[in-house]
C-alpha positions in Angstrom: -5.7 -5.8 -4.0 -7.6 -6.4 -7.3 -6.8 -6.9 -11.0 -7.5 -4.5 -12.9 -5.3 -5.4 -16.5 -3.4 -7.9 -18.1 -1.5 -7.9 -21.2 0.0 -10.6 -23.2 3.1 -8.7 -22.8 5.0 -5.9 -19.9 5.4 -3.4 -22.3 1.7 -2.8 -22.4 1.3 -3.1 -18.5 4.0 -0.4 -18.4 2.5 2.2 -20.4 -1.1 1.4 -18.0 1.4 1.9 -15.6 2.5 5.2 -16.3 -1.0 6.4 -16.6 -2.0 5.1 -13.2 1.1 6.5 -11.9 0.2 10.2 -13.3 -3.3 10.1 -11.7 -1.9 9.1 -8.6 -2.5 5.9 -8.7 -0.2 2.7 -6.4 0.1 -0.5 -8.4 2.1 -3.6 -8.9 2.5 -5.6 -12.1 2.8 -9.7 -10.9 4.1 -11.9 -13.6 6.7 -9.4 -15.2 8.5 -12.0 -15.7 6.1 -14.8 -16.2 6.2 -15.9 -20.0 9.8 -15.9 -20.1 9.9 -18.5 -16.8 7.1 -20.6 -18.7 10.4 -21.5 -21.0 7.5 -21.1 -23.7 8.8 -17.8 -25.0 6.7 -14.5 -25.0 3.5 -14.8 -26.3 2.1 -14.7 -29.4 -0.6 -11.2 -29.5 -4.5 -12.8 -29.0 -3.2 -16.0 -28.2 -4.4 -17.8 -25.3 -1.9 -20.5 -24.7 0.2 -18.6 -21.5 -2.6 -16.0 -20.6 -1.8 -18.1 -17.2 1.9 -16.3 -17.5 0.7 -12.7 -18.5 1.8 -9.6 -16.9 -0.9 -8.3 -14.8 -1.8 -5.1 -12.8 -2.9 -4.9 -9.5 -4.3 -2.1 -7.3 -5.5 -1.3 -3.8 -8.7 -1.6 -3.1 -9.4 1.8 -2.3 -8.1 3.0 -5.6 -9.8 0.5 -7.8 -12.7 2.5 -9.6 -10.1 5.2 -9.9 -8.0 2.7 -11.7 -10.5 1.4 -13.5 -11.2 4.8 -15.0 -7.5 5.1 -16.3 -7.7 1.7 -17.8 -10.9 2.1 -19.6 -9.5 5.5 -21.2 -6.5 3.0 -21.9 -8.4 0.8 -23.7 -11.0 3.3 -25.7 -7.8 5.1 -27.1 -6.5 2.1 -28.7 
């Protein structure tokens, strides 16, 4: 599996989410949960203090230019 997106929070790895999902597109999001274990609180947008603790996306190998592809459109649409 490889990386393929992180956000500072999981709202943002959800919406990637639903885009990988609608091109087909298995994934797994590690660290849903992670700021709010830190005990540090979410954090702040653009901060780097808990990018350790960020939700990130993961995707099989196999499907990573795919996914690539669906976070780059991600990104350029911002």
């Amino acid at each position: 599996m490889k990386k393929v997106f992180t956000a500072p929070e999981v709202i943002t790895c959800d919406l990637v989410g639903v885009f990988l999902k609608g091109s087909g597109i298995e994934f797994f999001i590690k660290n849903a949960q992670g700021s709010g274990l830190a005990g540090e609180g979410l954090p702040i947008l653009g901060s780097p203090n808990l990018v350790w603790a960020w939700p990130e996306i993961w995707v099989n190998d196999d499907q990573l230019d795919d996914a690539i592809v669906v976070v780059e459109n991600f990104n350029s649409d911002k």
